[in-house]
C-alpha positions in Angstrom: 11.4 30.4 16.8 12.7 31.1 13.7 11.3 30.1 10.2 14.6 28.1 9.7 13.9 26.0 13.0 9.8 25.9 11.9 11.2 23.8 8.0 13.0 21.6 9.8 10.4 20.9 12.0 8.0 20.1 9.0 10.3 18.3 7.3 10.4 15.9 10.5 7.1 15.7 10.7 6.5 14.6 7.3 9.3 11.8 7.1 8.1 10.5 10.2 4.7 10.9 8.6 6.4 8.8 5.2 7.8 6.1 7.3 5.0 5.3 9.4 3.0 5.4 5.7 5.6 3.0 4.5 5.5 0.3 7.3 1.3 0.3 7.8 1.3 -0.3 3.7 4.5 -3.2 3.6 3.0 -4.2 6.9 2.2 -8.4 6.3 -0.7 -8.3 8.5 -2.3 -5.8 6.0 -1.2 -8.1 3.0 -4.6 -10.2 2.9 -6.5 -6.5 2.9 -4.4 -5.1 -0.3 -4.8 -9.1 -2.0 -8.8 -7.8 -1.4 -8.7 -4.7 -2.9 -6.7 -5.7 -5.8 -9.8 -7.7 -6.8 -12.0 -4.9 -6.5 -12.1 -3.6 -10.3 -12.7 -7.4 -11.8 -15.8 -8.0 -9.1 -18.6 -7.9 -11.4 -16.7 -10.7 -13.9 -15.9 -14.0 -12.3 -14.1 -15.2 -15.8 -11.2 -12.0 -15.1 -10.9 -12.9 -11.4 -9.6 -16.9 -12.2 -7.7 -15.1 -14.7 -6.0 -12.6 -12.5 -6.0 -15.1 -9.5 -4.5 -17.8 -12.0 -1.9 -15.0 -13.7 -0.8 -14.2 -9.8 -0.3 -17.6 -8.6 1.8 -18.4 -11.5 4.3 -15.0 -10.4 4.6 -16.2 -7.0 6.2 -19.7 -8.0 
């Protein structure tokens, strides 16, 4: 095995790797977890989540 032939290999692995990344995160069974987390960092202050919650609604119309 050459190192030419070892590269290539690695650069297979990590686009598969990138792909599979890619569809778990755009996946819309996961979409509900990510809404979670997005909340995450206004937790302690209910005033900023109806504000962010409001401020999203009003992007998705």
């Amino acid at each position: 095995m050459d190192i030419g032939m070892i590269r290539g290999l690695g650069t297979v692995v990590v686009m598969v790797a990138f792909i599979g990344l890619a569809l778990w995160v755009f996946s819309p069974k996961r979409k509900s977890e990510f809404d979670d987390a997005t909340m995450l960092p206004f937790a302690d202050d209910p005033e900023a989540v109806k504000h962010v919650e409001q401020a999203s609604r009003s992007n998705k119309e």
